[in-house]
C-alpha positions in Angstrom: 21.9 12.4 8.4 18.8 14.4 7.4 19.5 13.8 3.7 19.8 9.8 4.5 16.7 10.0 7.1 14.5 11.7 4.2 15.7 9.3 1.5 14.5 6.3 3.1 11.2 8.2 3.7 11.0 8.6 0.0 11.6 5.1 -0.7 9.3 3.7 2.0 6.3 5.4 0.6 7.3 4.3 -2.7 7.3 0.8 -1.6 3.9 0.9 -0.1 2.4 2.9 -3.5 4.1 1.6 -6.0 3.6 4.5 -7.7 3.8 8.5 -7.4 4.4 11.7 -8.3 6.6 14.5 -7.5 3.6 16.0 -5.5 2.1 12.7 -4.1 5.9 11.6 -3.4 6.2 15.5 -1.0 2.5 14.9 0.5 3.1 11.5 1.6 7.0 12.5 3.3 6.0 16.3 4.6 8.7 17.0 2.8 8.9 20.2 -0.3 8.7 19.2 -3.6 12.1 21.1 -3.9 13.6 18.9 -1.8 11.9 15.6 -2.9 13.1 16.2 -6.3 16.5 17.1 -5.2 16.9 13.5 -3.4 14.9 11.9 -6.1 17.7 12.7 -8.9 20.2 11.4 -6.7 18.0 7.8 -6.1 17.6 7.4 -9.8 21.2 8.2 -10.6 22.2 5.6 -8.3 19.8 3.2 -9.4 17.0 2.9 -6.1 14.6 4.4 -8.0 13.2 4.3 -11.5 11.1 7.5 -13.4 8.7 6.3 -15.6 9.6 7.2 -19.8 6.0 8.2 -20.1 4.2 9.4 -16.9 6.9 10.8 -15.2 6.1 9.2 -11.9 8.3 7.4 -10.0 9.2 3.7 -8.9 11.5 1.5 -7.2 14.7 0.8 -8.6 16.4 -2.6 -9.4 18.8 -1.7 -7.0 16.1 -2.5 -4.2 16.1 -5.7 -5.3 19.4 -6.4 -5.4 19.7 -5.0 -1.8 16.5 -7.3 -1.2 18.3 -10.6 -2.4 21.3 -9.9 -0.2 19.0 -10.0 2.8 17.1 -12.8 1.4 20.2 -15.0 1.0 21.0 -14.6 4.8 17.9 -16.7 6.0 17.5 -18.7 2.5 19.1 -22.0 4.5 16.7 -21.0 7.2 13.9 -20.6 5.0 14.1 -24.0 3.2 14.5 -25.8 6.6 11.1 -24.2 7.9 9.2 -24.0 4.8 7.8 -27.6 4.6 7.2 -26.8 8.9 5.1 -24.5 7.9 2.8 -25.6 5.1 2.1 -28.9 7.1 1.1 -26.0 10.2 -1.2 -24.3 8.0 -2.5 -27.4 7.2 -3.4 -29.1 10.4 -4.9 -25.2 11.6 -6.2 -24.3 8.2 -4.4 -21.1 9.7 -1.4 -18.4 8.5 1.8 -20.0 9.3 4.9 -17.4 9.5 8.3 -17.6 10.0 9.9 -14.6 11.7 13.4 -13.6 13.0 14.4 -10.6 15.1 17.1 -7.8 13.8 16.6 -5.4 16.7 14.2 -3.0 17.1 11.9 -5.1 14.7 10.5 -8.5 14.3 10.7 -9.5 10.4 8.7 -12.0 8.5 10.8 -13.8 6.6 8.3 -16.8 4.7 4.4 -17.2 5.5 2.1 -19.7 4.3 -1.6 -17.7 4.0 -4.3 -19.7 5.6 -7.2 -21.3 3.7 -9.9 -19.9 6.0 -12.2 -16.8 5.1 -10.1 -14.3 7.6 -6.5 -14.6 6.5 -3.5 -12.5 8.0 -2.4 -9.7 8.5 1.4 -9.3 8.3 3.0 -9.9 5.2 7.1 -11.3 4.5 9.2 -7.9 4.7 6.7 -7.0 7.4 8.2 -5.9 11.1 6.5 -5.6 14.2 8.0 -4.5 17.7 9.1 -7.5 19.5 7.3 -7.2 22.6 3.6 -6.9 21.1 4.0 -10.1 19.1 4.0 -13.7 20.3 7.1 -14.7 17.6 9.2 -11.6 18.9 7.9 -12.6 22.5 9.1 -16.3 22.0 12.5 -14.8 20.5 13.0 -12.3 23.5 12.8 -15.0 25.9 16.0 -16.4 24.7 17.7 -12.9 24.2 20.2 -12.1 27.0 18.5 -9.7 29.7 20.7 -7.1 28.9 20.1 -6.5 25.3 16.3 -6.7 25.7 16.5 -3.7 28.5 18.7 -2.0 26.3 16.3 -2.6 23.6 13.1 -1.3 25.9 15.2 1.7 27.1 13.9 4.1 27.7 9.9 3.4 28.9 7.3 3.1 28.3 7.2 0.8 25.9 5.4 1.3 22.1 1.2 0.7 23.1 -0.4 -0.3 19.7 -3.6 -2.0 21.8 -4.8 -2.0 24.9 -3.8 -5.0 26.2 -0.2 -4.3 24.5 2.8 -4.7 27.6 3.8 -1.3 27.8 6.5 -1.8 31.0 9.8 -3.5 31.1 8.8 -5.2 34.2 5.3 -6.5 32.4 7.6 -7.6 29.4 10.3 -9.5 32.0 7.5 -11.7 33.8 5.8 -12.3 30.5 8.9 -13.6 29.2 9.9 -16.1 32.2 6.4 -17.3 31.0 7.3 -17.7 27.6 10.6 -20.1 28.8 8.7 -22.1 31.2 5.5 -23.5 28.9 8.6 -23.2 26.0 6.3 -21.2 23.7 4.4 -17.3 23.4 0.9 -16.0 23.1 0.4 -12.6 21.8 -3.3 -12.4 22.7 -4.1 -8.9 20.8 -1.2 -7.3 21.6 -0.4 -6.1 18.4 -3.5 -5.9 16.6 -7.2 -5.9 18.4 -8.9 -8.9 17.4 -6.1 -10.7 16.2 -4.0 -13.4 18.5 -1.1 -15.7 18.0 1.0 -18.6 19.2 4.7 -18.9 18.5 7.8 -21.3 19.4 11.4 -20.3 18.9 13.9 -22.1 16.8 17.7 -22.4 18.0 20.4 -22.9 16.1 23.6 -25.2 16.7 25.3 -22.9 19.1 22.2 -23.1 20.9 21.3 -19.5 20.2 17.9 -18.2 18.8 17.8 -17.5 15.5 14.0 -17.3 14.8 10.4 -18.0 15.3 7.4 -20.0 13.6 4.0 -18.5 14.7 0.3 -19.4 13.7 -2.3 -16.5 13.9 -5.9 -16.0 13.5 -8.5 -14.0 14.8 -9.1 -14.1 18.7 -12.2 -16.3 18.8 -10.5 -19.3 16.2 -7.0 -19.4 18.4 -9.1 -19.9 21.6 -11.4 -22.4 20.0 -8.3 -24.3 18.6 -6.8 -24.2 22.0 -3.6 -21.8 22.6 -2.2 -25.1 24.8 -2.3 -27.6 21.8 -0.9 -24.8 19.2 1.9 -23.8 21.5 2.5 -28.1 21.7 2.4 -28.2 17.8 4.4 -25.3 17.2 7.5 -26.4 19.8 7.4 -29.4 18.5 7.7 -28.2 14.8 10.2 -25.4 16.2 12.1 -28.0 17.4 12.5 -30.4 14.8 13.8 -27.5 12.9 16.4 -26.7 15.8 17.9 -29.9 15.4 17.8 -29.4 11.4 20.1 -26.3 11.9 22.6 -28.3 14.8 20.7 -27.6 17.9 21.8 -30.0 20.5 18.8 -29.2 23.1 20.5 -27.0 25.2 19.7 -23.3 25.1 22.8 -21.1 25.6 22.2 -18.8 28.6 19.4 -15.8 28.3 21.2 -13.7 31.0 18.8 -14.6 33.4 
């Protein structure tokens, strides 16, 4: 389990560099140079990871990308459903318009259309974000049943990336009834200082959620543009997608 746990670590930093060296590759994990080139000739054996003919540094492998299109093909119906949701959203806000979906512990951007305005966002697709400090994983977690989303916050407190970040189960519970009774979620710098968003969830024909559209901005422009009117445009749009995937209108029970 080490091994695997160290592996990944390797790759991750690889993924956000593109690039590195044995020696940049062991600073960047904590891990020897020893060991790093031990798990390294195993990666590029297998394909996840590529050394360069002439430098000698190293790089992701195809083999990412094939394990990237797998994951990409689950949400590709998903995608092309939301897609033209979304550029008409970023659009009408001049805003980034994202598309999310949770796989426990994380919320994942899956699509984003980048707004057109001089402050653009933040998260990028392949991005993930703890549920609870984001209005899309918020607006997904209100339709979760209760059990897994104590299961998921267990134990407290919960991961504080801000100060105004929920950092209690309780907090989390009562800010979720919220969510289902306007029908939509505001992460109002939560997740990042500074940064706020409004998010609607999208259900799928068993009447289960299945994912998220979300507009964010800096604080200042999502009050100016009014959260009430965004979290009205966004449901709507949410909804219109819901029905595109079989939705009949009726949620199936959160476990509340």
């Amino acid at each position: 389990m080490q091994s695997v746990g160290r592996s990944i670590d390797i790759l991750e930093a690889l993924a956000g560099a593109g690039e590195l060296g044995l020696v940049e590759l062991a600073g960047r994990t904590g891990l020897q140079p020893s060991t790093v080139h031990r798990l390294l000739s195993t990666l590029v054996d297998r394909g996840y990871v590529l050394q360069h003919a002439y430098t000698g540094r190293y790089l992701l492998g195809y083999k990412v990308v094939e394990l990237a299109s797998s994951v990409s093909k689950r949400t590709e119906h998903l995608r092309a459903l939301a897609r033209p949701h979304l550029v008409s959203i970023q659009k009408i806000t001049g805003e980034t318009a994202s598309l999310t979906v949770l796989e426990p512990p994380s919320t994942v951007y899956v699509d984003q259309i980048e707004g057109s305005r001089s402050v653009r966002m933040f998260a990028h697709v392949g991005a993930t974000v703890p549920p609870h400090t984001s209005a899309a994983g918020k607006a997904m977690l209100a339709f979760t049943p209760a059990e897994l989303v104590a299961e998921l916050y267990d134990p407290e407190p919960l991961e504080q990336l801000t100060p105004h970040t929920l950092t209690t189960l309780a907090a989390l519970e009562d800010e979720l009834t919220r969510v289902r009774r306007r029908g939509y979620a505001i992460d109002n710098e939560e997740h990042e200082t500074g940064v706020s968003c409004v998010a609607a969830p999208i259900f799928d024909h068993e009447g289960a959620v299945r994912a998220a559209i979300s507009v964010s901005a800096p604080t200042p422009r999502i009050h100016a543009a009014d959260t009430a009117e965004l979290g009205e445009l966004l449901t709507n749009r949410a909804g219109e997608i819901s029905r595109a995937l079989g939705f009949d209108g009726v949620a199936a029970a959160s476990g509340r």
